[in-house]
C-alpha positions in Angstrom: 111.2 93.3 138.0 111.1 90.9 135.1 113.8 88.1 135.4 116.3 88.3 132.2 117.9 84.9 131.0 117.9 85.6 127.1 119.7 87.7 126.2 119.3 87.4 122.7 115.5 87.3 123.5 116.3 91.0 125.1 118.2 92.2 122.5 115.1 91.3 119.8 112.7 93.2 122.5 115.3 96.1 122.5 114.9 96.3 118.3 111.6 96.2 118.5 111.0 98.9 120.9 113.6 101.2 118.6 112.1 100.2 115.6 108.6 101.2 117.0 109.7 104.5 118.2 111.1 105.2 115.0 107.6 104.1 113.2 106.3 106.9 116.0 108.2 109.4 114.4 110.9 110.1 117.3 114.1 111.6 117.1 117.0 109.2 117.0 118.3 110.9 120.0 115.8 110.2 122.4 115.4 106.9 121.0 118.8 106.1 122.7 118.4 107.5 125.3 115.4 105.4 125.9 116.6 102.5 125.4 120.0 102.9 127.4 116.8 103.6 130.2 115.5 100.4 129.6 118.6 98.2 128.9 119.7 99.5 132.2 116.0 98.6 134.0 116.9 95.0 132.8 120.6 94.9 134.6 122.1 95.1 131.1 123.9 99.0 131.7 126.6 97.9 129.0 124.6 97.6 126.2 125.1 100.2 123.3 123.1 101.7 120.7 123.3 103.0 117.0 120.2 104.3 116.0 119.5 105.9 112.6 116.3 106.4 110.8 116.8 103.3 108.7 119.2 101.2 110.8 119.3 100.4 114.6 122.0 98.3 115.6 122.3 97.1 119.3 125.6 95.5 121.2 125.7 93.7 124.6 128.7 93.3 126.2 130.2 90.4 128.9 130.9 86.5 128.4 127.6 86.8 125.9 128.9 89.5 123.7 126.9 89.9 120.5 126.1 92.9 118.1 122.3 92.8 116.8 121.4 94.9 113.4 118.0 95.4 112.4 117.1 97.6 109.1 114.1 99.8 110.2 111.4 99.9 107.8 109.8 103.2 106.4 106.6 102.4 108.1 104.0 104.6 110.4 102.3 104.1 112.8 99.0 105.5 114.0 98.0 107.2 117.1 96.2 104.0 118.6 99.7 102.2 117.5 101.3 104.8 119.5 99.8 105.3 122.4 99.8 101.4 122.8 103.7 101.5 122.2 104.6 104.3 125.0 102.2 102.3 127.1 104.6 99.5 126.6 107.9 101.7 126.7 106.6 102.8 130.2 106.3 99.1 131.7 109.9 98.8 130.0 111.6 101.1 131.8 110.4 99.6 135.4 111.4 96.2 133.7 107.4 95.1 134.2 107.4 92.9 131.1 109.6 90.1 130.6 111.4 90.4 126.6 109.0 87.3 125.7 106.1 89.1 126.5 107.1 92.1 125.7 108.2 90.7 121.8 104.5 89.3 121.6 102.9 92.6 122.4 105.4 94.4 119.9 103.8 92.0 117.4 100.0 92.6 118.2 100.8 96.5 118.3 102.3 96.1 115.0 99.1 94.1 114.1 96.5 96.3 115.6 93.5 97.3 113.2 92.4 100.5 113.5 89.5 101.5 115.7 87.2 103.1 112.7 86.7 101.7 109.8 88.1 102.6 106.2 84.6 105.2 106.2 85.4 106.8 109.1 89.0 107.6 108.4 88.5 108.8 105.2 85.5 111.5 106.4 88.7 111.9 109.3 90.8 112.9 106.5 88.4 115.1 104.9 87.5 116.9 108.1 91.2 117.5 108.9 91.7 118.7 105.2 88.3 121.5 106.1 89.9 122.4 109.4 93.1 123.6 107.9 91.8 125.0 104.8 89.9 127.5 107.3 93.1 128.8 108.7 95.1 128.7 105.7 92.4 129.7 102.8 89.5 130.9 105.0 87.0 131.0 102.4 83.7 129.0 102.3 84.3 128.1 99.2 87.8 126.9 99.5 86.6 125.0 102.5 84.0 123.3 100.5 86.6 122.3 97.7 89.0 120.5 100.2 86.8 118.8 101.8 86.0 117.1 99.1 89.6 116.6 98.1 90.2 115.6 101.5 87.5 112.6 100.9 89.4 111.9 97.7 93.0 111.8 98.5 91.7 109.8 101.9 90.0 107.0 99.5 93.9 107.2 97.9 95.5 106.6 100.7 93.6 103.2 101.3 95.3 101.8 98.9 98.2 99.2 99.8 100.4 99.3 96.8 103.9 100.3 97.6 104.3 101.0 93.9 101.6 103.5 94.4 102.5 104.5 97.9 106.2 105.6 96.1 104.2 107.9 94.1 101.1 109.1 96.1 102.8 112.4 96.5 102.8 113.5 93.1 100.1 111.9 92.0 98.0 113.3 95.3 99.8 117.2 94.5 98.7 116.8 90.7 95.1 115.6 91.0 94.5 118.3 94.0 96.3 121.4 92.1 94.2 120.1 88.2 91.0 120.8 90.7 92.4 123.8 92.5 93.5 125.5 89.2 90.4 124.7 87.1 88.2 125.7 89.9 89.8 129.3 90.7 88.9 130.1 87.2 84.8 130.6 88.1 85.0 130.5 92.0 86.7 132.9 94.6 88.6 130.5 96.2 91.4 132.7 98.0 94.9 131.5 97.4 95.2 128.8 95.1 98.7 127.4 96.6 97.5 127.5 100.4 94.4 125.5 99.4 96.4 123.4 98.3 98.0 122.6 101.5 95.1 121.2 103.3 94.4 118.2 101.1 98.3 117.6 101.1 99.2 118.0 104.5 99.3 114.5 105.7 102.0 114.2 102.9 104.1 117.2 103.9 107.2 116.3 105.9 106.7 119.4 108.7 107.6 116.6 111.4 110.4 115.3 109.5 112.3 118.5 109.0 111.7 119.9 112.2 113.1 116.3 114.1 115.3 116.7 111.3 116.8 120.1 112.7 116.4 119.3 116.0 118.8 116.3 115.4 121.4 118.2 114.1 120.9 120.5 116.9 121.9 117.8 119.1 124.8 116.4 117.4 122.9 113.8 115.5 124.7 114.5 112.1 123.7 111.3 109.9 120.5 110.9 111.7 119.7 115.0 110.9 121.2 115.2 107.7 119.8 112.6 106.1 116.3 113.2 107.4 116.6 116.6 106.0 117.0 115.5 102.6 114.5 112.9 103.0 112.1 116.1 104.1 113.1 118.0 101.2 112.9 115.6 98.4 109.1 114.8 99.5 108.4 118.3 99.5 109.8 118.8 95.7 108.1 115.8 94.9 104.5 117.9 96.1 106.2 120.8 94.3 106.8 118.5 90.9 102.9 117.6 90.8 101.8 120.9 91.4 103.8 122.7 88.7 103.3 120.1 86.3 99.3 120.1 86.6 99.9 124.3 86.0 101.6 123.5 83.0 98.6 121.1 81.5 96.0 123.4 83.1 97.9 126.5 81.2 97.9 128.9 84.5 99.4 131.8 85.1 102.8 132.4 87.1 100.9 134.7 89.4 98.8 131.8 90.5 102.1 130.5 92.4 101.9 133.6 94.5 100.2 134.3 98.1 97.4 136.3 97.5 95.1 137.8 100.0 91.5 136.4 100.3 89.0 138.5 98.9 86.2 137.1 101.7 87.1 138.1 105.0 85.7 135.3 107.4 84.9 136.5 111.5 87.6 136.1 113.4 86.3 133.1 115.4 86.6 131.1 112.1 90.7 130.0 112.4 89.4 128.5 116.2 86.6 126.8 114.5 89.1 125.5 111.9 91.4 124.0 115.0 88.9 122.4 116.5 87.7 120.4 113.2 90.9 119.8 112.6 91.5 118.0 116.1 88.4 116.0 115.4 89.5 115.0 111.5 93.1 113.9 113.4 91.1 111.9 116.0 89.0 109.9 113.6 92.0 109.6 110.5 94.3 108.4 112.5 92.5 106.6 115.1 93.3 108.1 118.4 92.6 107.0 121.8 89.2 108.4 123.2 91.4 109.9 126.3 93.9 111.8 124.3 91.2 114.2 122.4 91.3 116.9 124.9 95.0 117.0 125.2 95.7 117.5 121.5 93.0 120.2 121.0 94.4 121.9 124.0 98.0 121.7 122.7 96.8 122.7 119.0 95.0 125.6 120.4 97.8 127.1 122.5 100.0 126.6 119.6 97.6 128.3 117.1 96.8 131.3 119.5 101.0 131.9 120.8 101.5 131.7 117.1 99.1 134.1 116.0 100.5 136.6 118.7 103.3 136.1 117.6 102.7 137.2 113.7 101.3 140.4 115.3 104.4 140.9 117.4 107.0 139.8 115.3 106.9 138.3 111.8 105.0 135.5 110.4 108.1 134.0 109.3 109.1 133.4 112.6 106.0 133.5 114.5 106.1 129.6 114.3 108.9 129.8 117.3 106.7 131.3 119.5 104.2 129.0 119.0 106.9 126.1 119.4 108.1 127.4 122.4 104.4 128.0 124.1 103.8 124.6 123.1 106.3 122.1 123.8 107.0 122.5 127.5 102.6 121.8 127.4 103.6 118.4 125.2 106.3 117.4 127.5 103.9 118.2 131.0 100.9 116.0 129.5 103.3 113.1 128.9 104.7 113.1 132.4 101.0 112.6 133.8 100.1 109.5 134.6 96.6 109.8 132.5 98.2 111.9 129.9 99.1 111.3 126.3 102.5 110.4 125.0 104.0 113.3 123.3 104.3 112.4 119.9 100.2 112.2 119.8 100.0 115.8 120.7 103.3 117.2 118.9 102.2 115.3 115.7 98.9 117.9 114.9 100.9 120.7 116.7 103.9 120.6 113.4 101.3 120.2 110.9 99.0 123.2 112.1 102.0 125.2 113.0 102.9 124.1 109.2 106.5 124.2 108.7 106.4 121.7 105.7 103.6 123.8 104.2 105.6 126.8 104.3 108.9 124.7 102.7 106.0 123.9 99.9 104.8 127.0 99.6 108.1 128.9 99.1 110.1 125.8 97.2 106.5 126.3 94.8 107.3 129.8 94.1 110.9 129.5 93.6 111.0 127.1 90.6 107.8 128.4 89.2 108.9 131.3 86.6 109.3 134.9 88.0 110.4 132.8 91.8 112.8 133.8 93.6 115.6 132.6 95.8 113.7 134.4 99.1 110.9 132.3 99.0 113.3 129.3 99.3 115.1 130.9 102.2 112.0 132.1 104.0 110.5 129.0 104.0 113.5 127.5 105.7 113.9 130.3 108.1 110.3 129.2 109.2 111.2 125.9 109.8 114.3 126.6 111.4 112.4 129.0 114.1 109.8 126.2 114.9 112.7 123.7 115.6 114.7 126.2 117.7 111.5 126.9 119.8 111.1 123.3 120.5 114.0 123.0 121.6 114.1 126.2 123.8 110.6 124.4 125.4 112.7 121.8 125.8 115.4 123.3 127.8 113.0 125.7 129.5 110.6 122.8 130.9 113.7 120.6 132.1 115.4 123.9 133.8 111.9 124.5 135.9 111.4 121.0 136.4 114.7 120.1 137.7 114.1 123.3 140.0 111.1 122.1 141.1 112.6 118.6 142.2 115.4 120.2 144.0 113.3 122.0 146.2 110.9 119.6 146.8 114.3 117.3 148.1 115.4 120.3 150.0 112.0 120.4 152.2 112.0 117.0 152.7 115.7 117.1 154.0 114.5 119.6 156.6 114.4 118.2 160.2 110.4 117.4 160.8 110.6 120.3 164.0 111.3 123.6 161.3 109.0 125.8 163.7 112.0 125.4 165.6 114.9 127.1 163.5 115.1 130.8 163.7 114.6 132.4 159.7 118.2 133.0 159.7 119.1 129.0 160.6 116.8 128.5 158.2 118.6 131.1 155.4 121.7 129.5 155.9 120.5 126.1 155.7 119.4 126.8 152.5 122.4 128.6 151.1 124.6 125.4 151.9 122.5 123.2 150.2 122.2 125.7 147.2 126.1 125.8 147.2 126.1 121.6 147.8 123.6 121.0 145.1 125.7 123.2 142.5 129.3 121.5 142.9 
């Protein structure tokens, strides 16, 4: 264990490690809870924690009593970034680092270039942009057209501006649906508005308004709330570009509107599309080599339990099955010891299970002339199912995993000589420590 004699230094550490789970996209209420696990690793139990998406405030209590605020940026980190940070988080909670070290590391993960270079990400972002576009618009054609908007808006994103980066949205949605629009006009190119997704999807706030839901799920009201509205204002920001480049293009109302695709592609195509769009996620946002298999597994046991699910039930909600089949997966690969953190794999899993892309889709058709209020609500039916089946994962992987512990303590309570006991010794043994364990 790491010996503690700053506790200012410890408090700074603590900040750091919130602020970084926050850059990872976490919700506010495991945040806490991890740090609580951590303060607690250092002999500091009485410490408490505010955490909120922009503000994290920290107070330790005794003869050194001081309250530490920190305002959390709206920065992101990468999947190297994050990996490196749970890495870090998992020495924390055995109290393996000292604060010092541990402040010093924060820094370098902050620091950390990416592992490909600004050609490599940007082919990333245009093989990610393919591999969606084959299970949203499965056309060649449509494939062809974002991957080269892919390339386009990746080349955008490399751009350090925050004035730009304030704007990227609308100026990503406009330029992509100018080209979609134009285009649909001499190709056959499916749906027009779920093309459009693929190129925008690393914009689309499908993580944020599923943490979002999940927060206020838990009780998390500020933290939920106000990550909702973030999560809606970026998606009618998307919405804003693409109705205003209909307006100069001159299209149609009915190009708003789902449409079936006139070219059928074989059904192994939407598979094909996950897999390039695991590999466009590992080179965009520079994963670690080791986690590749992990998030393809995930994304392909979220595609196929969401796909049985449109067939059983409703698309609409199909996105809780595939929440549900997934997340207890997420949570089992993170508790390996050569797994991957979950936010690597649950990342790709929101964006191909697409609840911002249905929020898009339906706040698209709403405003645009002849919408209606049901698109609106559908959408947010679809992204309320996906939230409620994480958190049914949730509660369904901690129920059979605290199961699982409490047997495993029950047979190692047993007296070494069992062959011994008679089955009914045996029986009764076990229904006092059922009836122990439950009090």
């Amino acid at each position: 264990m790491a010996e503690v004699t700053d506790q200012a230094t410890l408090s700074r550490f603590l900040l750091g490690l919130a602020e970084g789970m926050n850059a990872s996209a976490e919700s506010v209420d495991r945040i806490r809870s991890t740090m609580e696990a951590i303060s607690q690793a250092y002999g500091r139990a009485d410490s408490e924690f505010v955490i909120l998406p922009t503000v994290i405030l920290v107070q330790t209590s005794g003869e050194d009593e001081r309250v530490v605020l920190r305002s959390a940026q709206n920065a992101s980190f990468r999947f190297d970034q994050i990996a490196a940070l749970y890495a870090l988080l998992e020495q924390a909670k055995r109290a393996e680092v000292t604060p010092t070290d541990g402040i010093h590391r924060l820094n370098e993960i902050g620091a950390m270039k990416p592992r490909f270079g600004w050609a490599v990400r940007t082919l990333g972002h245009a093989i990610l942009t393919a591999g969606l576009a084959l299970l949203l618009a499965p056309t060649w054609q449509g494939v062809l057209i974002a991957f080269g908007l892919g390339a386009l808006i990746g080349v955008l994103k490399l751009v350090r501006s925050p004035t730009l980066q304030l704007i990227m949205p609308v100026v990503a949605a406009f330029g992509s649906a100018i080209a979609v629009f134009l285009l649909a006009t001499v190709i056959d190119i499916g749906d027009p508005i779920h093309l459009l997704i693929a190129p925008l999807v690393t914009f689309l706030p499908g993580g944020a308004l599923t943490t979002a839901t999940v927060e206020l799920a838990a009780g998390q009201m500020l933290a939920g709330a106000s990550r909702l509205v973030y999560g809606f204002v970026q998606l009618a920001l998307l919405a804003f570009g693409i109705l205003a480049a209909g307006a100069v293009v001159g299209v149609d109302s009915s190009a708003y509107q789902t449409v079936e695709s006139s070219d059928g592609l074989p059904w192994w195509v939407p598979y094909l599309g996950v897999l390039v769009f695991a590999v466009g996620n590992y080179l965009h946002f520079s994963s670690p080599p080791s986690t590749f298999g992990w998030v393809l597994l995930v994304l392909v046991v979220a595609y196929t339990a969401q796909t049985i699910g449109a067939l059983v039930l409703d698309a609409t909600v199909s996105g809780f099955v595939g929440a549900v089949a997934m997340t207890p997966l997420v949570l089992w690969i993170a508790s390996l010891p050569k797994g991957a953190p979950s936010q690597l794999t649950f990342l790709p899993a929101f964006w191909l299970l697409v609840p911002g892309a249905a929020g898009l889709v339906g706040l698209t058709e709403a405003v645009a002339e002849d919408g209606t209020a049901a698109d609106f609500v559908a959408a947010l039916v679809s992204v309320m199912s996906i939230a409620l089946g994480v958190l049914i994962g949730t509660a369904l992987y901690r129920a059979v995993r605290h199961g699982t512990e409490e047997v495993v303590q029950f047979a190692v309570a047993l007296p070494p000589d069992r062959d011994a006991e008679t089955p009914s010794t045996l029986g009764e043994r076990l229904t006092r420590w059922w009836r122990s364990s439950r009090r």
